[in-house]
C-alpha positions in Angstrom: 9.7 22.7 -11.7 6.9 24.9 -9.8 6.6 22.7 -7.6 3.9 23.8 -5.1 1.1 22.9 -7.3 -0.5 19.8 -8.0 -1.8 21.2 -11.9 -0.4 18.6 -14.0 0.4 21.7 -16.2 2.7 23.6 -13.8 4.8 20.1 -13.6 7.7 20.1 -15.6 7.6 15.7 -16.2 10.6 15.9 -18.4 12.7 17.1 -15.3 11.1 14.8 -12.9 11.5 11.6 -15.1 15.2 12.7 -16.0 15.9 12.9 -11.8 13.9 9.1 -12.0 16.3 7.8 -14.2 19.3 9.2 -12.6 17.7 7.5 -9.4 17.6 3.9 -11.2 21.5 4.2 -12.0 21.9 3.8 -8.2 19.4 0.6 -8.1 20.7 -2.5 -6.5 19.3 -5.7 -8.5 21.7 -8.5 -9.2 19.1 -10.8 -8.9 15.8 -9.4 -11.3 18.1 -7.0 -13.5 15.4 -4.6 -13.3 16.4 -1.6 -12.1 13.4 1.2 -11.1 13.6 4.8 -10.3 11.5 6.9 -8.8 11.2 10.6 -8.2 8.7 13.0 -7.2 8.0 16.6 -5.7 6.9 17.7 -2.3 4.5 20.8 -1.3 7.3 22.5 0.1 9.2 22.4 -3.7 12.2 19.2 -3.1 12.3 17.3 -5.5 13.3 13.7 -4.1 13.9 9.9 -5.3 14.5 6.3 -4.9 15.7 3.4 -6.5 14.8 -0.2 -5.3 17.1 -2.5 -3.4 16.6 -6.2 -4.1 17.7 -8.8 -1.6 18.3 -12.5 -1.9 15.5 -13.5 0.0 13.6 -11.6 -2.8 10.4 -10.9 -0.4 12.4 -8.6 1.3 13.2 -6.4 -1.7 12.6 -2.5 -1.0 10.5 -0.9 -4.2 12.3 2.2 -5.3 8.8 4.1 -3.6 10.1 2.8 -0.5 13.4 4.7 -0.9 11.3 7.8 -2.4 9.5 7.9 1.3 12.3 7.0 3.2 14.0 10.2 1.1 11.0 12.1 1.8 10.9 11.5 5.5 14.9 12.4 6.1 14.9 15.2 4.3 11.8 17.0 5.8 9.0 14.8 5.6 5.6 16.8 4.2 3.6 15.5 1.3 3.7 14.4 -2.5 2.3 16.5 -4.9 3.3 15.0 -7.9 5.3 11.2 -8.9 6.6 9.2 -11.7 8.6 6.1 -11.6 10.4 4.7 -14.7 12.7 1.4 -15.7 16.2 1.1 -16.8 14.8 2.1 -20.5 13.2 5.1 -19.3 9.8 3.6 -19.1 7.2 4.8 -17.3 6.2 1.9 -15.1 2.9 1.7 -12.6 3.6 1.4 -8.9 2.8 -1.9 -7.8 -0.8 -2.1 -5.3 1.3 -2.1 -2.1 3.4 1.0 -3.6 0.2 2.7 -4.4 -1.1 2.7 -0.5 2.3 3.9 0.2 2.0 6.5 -2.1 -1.4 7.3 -0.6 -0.3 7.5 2.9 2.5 10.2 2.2 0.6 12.0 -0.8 -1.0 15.6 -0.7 -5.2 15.3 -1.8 -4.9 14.9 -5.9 -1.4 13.5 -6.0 -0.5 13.4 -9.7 1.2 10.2 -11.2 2.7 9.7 -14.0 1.2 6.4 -15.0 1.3 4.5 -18.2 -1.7 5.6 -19.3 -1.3 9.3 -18.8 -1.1 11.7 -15.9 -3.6 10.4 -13.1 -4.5 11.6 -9.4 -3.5 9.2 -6.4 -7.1 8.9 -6.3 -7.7 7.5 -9.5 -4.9 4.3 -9.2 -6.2 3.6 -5.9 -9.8 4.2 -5.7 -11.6 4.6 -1.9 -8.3 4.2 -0.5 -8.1 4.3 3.4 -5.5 6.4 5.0 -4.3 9.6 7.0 -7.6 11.5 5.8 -10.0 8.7 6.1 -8.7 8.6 9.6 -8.8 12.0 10.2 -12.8 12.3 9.0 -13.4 9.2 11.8 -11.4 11.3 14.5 -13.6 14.4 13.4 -17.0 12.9 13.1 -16.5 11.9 16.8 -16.2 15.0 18.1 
């Protein structure tokens, strides 16, 4: 996987939806059955995943993008260039809203997704999103 670029053409989403799936063998959900797996590449070239882990007070269930960033952040931290996240078919399935803002937090500009409706930028499943940049623009407009 060239893995430096964010050009949905130099992503090799085969590869990255195969490590997904590996990911959800490793999911913990006695309760929903559902098991999710998610895997993605960093600027720097890893390639990294997550699976969820439910718990029986069900609120408290970690999304498998919770794992992916907690992955990202022990093995290096940097940012997301690229993301899909699939079922225990092999699905493509959408990140949920509060795994999106996630997403956006850690993500490189023009994050690509692999959504269910084709290849789409971070920007484009969470439109004027606030974040690390937005934040940035405030600190810099003060100066």
């Amino acid at each position: 996987m060239n893995s430096a670029s964010n050009d949905t053409a130099s992503i090799d989403w085969d590869a990255l939806r195969a490590v997904a799936n590996e990911a959800n063998t490793h999911a913990y959900v006695p309760y929903s059955k559902f098991p999710v797996g998610a895997a993605a590449i960093t600027a720097d070239g890893r390639v990294i995943s997550g699976a969820n882990v439910e718990n029986a007070s069900y609120g408290l269930t970690l999304c498998a993008e919770c794992a992916l960033v907690s992955s990202l952040h022990m093995t290096g931290g940097g940012r997301l260039v690229a993301f899909t996240c699939v079922d225990g078919h092999g699905n493509i399935v959408m990140p949920c809203g509060r795994c999106r803002q996630l997403l956006y937090e850690h993500s490189a500009p023009g994050m690509l997704l692999e959504t269910v409706s084709g290849i789409k930028t971070i920007d484009e499943v969470i439109p004027d999103a606030f974040g690390p940049r937005q934040l940035a623009e405030f600190e810099a407009s003060a100066d």
